[in-house]
One Martini backbone bead per residue (centre of mass of N, CA, C, O) as a GRO file, in nm:
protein
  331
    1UNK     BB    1   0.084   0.051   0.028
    2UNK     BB    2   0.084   0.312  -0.056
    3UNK     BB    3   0.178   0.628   0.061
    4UNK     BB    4   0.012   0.935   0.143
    5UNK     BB    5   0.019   1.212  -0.052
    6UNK     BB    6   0.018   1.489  -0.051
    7UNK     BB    7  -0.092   1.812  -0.070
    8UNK     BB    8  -0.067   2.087  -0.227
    9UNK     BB    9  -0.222   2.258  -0.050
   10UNK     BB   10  -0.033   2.158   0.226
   11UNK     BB   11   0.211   2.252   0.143
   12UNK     BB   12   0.127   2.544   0.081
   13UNK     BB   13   0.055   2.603   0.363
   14UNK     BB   14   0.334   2.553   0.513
   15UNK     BB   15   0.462   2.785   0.357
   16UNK     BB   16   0.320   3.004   0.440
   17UNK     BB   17   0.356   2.955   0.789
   18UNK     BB   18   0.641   3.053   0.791
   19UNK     BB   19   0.596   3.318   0.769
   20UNK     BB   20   0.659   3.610   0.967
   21UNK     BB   21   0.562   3.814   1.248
   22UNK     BB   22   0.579   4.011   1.460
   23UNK     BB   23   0.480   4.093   1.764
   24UNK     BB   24   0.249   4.341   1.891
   25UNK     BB   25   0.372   4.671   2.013
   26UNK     BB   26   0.402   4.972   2.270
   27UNK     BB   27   0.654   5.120   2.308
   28UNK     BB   28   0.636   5.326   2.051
   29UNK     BB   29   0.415   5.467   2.216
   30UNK     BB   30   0.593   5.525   2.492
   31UNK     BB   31   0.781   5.718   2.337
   32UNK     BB   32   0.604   5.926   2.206
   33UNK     BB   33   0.505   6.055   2.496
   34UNK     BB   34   0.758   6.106   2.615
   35UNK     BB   35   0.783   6.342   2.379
   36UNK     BB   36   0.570   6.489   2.420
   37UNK     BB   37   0.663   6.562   2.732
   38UNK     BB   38   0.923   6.724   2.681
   39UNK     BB   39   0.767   6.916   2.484
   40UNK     BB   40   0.585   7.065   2.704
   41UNK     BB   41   0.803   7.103   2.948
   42UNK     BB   42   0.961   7.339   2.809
   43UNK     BB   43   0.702   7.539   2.877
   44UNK     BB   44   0.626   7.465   3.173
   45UNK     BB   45   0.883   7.240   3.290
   46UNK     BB   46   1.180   7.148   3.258
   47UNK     BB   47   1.296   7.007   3.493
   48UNK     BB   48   1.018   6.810   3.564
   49UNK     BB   49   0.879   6.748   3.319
   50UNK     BB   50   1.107   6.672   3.095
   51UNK     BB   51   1.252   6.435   3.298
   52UNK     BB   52   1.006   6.247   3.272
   53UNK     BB   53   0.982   6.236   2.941
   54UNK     BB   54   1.289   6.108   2.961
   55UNK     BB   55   1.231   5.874   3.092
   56UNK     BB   56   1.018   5.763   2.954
   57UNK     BB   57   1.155   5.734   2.655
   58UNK     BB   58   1.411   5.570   2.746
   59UNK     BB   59   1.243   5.323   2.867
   60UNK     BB   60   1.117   5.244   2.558
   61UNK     BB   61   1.354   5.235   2.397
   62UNK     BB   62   1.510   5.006   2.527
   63UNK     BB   63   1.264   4.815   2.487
   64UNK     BB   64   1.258   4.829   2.201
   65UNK     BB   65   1.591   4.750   2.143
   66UNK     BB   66   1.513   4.482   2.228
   67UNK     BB   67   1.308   4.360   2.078
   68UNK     BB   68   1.431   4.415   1.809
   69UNK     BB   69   1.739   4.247   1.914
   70UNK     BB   70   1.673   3.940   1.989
   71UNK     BB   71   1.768   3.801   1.736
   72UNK     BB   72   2.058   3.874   1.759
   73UNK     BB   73   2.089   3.751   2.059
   74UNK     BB   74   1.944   3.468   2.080
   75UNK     BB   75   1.630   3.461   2.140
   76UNK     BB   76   1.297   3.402   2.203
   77UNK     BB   77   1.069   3.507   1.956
   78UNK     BB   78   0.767   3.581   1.925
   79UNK     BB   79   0.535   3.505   1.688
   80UNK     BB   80   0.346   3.526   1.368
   81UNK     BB   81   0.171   3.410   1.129
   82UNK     BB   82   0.151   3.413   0.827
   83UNK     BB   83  -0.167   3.528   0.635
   84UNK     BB   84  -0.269   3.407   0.277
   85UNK     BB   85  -0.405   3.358  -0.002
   86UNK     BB   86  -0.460   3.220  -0.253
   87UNK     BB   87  -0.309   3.198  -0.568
   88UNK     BB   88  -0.336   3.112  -0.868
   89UNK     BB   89  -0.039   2.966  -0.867
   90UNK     BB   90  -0.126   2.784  -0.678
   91UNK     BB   91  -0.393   2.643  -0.788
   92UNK     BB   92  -0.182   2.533  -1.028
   93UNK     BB   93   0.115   2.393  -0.841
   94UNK     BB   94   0.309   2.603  -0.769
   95UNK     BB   95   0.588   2.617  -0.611
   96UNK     BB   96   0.748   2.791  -0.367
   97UNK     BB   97   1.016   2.903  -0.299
   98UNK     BB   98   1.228   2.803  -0.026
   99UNK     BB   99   1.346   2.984   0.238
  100UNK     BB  100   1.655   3.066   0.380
  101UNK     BB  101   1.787   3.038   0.671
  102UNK     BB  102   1.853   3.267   0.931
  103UNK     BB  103   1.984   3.429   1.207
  104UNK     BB  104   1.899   3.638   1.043
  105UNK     BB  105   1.650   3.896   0.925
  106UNK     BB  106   1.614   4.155   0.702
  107UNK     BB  107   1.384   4.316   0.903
  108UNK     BB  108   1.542   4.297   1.170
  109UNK     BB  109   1.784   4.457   1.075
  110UNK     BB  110   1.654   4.732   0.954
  111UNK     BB  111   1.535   4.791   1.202
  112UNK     BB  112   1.758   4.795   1.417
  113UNK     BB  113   1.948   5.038   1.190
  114UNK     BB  114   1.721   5.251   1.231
  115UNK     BB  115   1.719   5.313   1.506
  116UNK     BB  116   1.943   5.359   1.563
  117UNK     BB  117   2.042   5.614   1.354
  118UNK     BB  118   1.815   5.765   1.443
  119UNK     BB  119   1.947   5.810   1.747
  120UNK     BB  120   2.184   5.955   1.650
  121UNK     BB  121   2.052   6.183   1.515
  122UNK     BB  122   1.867   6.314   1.699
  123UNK     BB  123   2.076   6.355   1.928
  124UNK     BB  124   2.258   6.542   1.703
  125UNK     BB  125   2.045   6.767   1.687
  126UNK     BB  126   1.877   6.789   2.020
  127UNK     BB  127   2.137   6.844   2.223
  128UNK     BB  128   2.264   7.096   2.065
  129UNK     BB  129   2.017   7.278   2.107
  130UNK     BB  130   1.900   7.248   2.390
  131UNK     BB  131   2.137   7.360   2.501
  132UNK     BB  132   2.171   7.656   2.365
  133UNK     BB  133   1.847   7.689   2.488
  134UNK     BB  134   1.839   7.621   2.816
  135UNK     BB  135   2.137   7.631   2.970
  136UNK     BB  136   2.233   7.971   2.985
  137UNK     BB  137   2.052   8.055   3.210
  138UNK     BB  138   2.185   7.854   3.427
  139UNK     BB  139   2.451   7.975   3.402
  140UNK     BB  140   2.687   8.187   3.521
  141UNK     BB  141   2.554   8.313   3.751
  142UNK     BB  142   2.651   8.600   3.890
  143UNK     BB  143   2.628   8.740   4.227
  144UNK     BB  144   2.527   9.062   4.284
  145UNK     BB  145   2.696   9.298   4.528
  146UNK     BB  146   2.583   9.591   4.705
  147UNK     BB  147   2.660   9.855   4.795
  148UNK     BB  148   2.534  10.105   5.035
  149UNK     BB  149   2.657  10.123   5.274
  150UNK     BB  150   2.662  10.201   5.570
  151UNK     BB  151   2.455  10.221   5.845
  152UNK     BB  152   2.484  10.495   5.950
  153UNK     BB  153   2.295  10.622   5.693
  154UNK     BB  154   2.011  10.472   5.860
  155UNK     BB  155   1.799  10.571   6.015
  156UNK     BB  156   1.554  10.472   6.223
  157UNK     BB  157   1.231  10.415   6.061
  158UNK     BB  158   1.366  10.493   5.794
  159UNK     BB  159   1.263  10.565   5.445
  160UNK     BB  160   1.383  10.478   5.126
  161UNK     BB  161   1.490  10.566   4.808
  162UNK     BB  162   1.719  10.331   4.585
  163UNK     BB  163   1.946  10.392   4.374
  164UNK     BB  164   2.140  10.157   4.148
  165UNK     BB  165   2.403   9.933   4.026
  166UNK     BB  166   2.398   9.579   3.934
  167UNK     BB  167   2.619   9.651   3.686
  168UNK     BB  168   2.889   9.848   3.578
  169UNK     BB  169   2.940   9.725   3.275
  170UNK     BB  170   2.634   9.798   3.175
  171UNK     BB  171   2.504  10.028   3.350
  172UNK     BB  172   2.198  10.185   3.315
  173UNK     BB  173   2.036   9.905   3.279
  174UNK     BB  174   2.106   9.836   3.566
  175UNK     BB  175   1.920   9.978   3.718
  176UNK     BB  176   1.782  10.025   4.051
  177UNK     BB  177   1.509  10.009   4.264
  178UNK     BB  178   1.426  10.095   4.642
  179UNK     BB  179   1.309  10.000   4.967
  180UNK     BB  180   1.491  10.126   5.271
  181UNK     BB  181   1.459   9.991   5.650
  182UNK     BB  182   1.549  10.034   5.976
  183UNK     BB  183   1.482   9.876   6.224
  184UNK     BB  184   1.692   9.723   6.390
  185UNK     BB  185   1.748   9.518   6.655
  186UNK     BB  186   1.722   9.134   6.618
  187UNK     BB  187   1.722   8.889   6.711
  188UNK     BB  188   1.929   8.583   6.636
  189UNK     BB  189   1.833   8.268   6.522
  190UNK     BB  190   2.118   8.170   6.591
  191UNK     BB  191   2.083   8.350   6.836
  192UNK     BB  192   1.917   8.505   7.119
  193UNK     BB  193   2.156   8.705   7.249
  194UNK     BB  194   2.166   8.828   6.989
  195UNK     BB  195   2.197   9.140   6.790
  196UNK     BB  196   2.072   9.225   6.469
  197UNK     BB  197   2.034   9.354   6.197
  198UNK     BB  198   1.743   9.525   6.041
  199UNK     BB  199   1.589   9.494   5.718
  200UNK     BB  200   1.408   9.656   5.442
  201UNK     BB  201   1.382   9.524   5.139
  202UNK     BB  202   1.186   9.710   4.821
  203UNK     BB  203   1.081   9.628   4.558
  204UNK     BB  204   0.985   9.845   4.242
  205UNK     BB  205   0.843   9.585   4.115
  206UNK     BB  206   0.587   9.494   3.984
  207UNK     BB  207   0.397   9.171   3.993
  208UNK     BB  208   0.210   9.176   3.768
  209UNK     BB  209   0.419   9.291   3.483
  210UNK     BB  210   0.694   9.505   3.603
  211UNK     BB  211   0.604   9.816   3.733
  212UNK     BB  212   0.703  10.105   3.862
  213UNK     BB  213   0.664  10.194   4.165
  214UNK     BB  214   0.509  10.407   4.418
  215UNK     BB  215   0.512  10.606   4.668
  216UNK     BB  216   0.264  10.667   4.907
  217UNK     BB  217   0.371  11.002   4.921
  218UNK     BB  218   0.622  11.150   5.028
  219UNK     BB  219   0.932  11.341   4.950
  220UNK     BB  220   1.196  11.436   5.103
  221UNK     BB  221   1.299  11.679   5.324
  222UNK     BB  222   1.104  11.884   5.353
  223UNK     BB  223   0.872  11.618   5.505
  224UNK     BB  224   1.108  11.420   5.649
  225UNK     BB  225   1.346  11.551   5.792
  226UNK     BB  226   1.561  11.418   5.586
  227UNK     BB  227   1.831  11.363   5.408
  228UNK     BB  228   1.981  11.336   5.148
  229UNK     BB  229   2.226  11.049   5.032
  230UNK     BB  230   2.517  11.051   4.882
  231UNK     BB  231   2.687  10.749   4.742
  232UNK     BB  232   3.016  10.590   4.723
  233UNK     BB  233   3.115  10.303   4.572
  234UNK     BB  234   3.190  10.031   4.444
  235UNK     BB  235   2.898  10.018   4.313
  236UNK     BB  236   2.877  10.362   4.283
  237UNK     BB  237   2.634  10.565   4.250
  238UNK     BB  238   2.431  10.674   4.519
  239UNK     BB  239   2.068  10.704   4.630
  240UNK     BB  240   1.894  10.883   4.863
  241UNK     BB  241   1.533  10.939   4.921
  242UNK     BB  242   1.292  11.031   5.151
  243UNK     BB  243   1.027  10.891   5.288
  244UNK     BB  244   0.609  10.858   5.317
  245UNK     BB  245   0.502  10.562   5.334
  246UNK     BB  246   0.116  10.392   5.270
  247UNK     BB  247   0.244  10.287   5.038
  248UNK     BB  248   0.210  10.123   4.693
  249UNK     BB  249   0.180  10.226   4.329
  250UNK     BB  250   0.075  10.144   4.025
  251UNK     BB  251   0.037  10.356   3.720
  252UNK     BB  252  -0.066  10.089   3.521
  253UNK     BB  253  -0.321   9.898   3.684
  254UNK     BB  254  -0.362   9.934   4.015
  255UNK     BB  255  -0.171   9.877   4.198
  256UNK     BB  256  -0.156   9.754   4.552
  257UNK     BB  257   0.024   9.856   4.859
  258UNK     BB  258   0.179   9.842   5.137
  259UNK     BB  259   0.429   9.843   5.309
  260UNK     BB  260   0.536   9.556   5.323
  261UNK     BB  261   0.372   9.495   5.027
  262UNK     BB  262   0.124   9.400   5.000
  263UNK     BB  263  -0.174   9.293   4.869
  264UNK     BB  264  -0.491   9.535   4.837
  265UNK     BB  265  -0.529   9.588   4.518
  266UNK     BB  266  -0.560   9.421   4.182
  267UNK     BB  267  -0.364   9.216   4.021
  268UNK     BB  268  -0.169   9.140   4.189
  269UNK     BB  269  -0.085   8.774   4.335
  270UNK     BB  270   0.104   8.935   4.548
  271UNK     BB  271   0.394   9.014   4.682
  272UNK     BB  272   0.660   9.186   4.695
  273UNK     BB  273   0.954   9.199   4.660
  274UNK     BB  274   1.276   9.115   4.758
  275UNK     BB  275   1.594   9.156   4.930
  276UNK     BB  276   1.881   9.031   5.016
  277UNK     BB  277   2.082   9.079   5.289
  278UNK     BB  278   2.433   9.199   5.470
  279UNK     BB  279   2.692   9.255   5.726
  280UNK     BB  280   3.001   9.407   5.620
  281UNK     BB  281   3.173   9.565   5.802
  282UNK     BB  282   2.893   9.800   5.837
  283UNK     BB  283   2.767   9.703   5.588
  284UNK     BB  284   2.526   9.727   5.316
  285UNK     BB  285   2.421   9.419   5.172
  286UNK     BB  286   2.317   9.354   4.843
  287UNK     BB  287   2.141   9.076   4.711
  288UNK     BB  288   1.894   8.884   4.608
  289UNK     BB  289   1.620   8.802   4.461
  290UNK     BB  290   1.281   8.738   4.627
  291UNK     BB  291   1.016   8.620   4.680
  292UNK     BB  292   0.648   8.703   4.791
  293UNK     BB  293   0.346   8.647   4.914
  294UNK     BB  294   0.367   8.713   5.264
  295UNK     BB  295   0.290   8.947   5.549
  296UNK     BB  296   0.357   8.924   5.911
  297UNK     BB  297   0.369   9.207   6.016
  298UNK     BB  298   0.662   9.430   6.093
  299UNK     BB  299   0.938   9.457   6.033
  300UNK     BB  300   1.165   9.268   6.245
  301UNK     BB  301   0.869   9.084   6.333
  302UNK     BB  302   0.820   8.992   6.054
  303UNK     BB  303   0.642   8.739   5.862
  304UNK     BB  304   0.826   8.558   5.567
  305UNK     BB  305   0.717   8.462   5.286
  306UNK     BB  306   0.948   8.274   5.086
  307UNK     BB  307   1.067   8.237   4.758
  308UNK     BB  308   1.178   8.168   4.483
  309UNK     BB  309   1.196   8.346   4.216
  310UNK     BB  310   0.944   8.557   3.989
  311UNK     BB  311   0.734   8.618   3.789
  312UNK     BB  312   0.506   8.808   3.677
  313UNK     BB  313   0.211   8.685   3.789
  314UNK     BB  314   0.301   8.456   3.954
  315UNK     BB  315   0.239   8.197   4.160
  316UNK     BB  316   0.344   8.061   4.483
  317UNK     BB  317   0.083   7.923   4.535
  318UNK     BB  318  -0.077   7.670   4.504
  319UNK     BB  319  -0.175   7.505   4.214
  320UNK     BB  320  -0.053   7.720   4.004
  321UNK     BB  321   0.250   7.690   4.046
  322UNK     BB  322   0.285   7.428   3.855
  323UNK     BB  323   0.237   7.604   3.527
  324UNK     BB  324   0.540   7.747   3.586
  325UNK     BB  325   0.816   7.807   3.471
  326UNK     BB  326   1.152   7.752   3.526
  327UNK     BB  327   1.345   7.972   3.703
  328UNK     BB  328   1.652   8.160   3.652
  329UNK     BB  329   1.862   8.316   3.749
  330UNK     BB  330   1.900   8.625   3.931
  331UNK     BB  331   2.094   8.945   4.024
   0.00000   0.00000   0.00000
């Protein structure tokens, strides 16, 4: 008895089922979700936002890159048969030519060195312009200290409006002003049993858009009893002139301010900047500008609610604040 020889139909079949397909993965998905939310965090905060979807990018290309070189490792990889309908040339008894196997198919050969290529070129396109264009405010930021003289030349509880220069070599355009008073001594927090002089320093940039604010009251020798003071230090020529102010307003869109800086009416979402200050024998210098939501008390006894810098308009509490972008050092 004859063996029952196979059906042409059945070798056909058989060959159909050698051709394989990879197997349907999300990797590519959750790659591209990374890089959008990178590109997403630049607007909105390149250092937490843009560095999640950092994370979430790379953790995807590995994955990625892993799954597409399984079979150049030698791992086995799950595929599935292609299925196709049957051709006339089969339907005719044409046997299709049996394809040599390879330990590597042409397939995935060019798809792994799509992918690094692909990845090599994105890194050397994409790496030298964000460096150039995110790095540049963050680095170099050199911190500008400001003499403003002795410290005996601000009465006890007089206000002063201080104008200065805070970068010599730029000139005019780095002139800033402030309003500044001598509190007197208030105990050391590092040393309760010490007494250190207190100084309140609030910027007139104006935090709702950024206008020079105006102190609400008089100004000069005239009304306030104290002489203008012109100090030259190494910072260059400074001016005071006494003031007695009731707050503070803004002549741009109606924002005010009591004496301490906070916002009582207008469009600002906060209190004045302030300046930091240190007494460095016996001279008043002024530090880098700090934000402040709000001030509770006067004076040397005030608590001061205080943040790193933002920018005009920008809430420093609540849920606002996590949607403005992170600000570079300014000094």
């Amino acid at each position: 008895m004859e063996p029952e020889q196979p059906s042409p139909h059945t070798e056909q079949e058989s060959l159909h089922e050698e051709t394989h397909l990879p197997s349907p993965t999300l990797y590519p998905i959750g790659f591209a979700i990374g890089i959008v939310v990178v590109l997403v965090g630049l607007i909105i905060n390149p250092l937490l936002i843009s560095s999640i979807g950092a994370a979430i990018a790379i953790v995807f290309a590995i994955l990625w890159a892993r799954e597409a070189t399984a079979e150049l490792r030698g791992e086995q990889v799950a595929v599935e048969p292609e299925r196709r309908a049957t051709t006339e040339a089969d339907q005719q008894g044409v046997a299709p030519v049996p394809l040599t196997e390879t330990p590597v198919s042409r397939s995935v050969f060019l798809e792994g060195a799509t992918l690094g290529l692909g990845a090599a070129i994105g890194g050397l396109i994409t790496l030298p312009v964000a460096g150039f264009a995110l790095l540049p405010p963050f680095l170099g930021q050199l911190q500008h200290k400001i003499d403003l003289g002795p410290i005996s030349n601000f009465p006890l509880n007089v206000w002063y409006i201080a104008t200065f220069i805070v970068d010599p070599a730029e000139g005019e355009v780095s002139r800033r002003t402030a309003f500044v008073r001598n509190n007197g001594n208030v105990p050391n927090p590092d040393n309760p049993s010490e007494q250190v002089p207190s100084f309140t320093i609030i910027s007139n940039h104006c935090v709702h858009l950024g206008c020079p604010v105006q102190a609400n009251g008089p100004s000069g020798p005239k009304f306030t009893g104290h002489p203008k003071i012109r100090e030259h230090t190494a910072s260059g020529q400074l001016v005071f002139d006494p003031v007695l102010p009731a707050g503070y307003g803004c002549p741009c869109h109606g924002g005010q301010y009591d004496p301490e800086g906070n916002r009582i009416a207008g469009p600002p979402v906060r209190a004045l900047d302030r300046y930091g200050f240190e007494i460095d024998h016996g001279r008043l210098i002024l530090l880098s500008l700090y934000s402040v939501s709000h001030v509770v008390g006067t004076g040397g006894q005030a608590k001061i609610y205080k943040y790193g810098e933002a920018g005009p308009g920008e809430h420093l509490d609540g849920p606002e604040q996590f949607f403005y972008p992170i600000q570079p050092p300014h000094h």
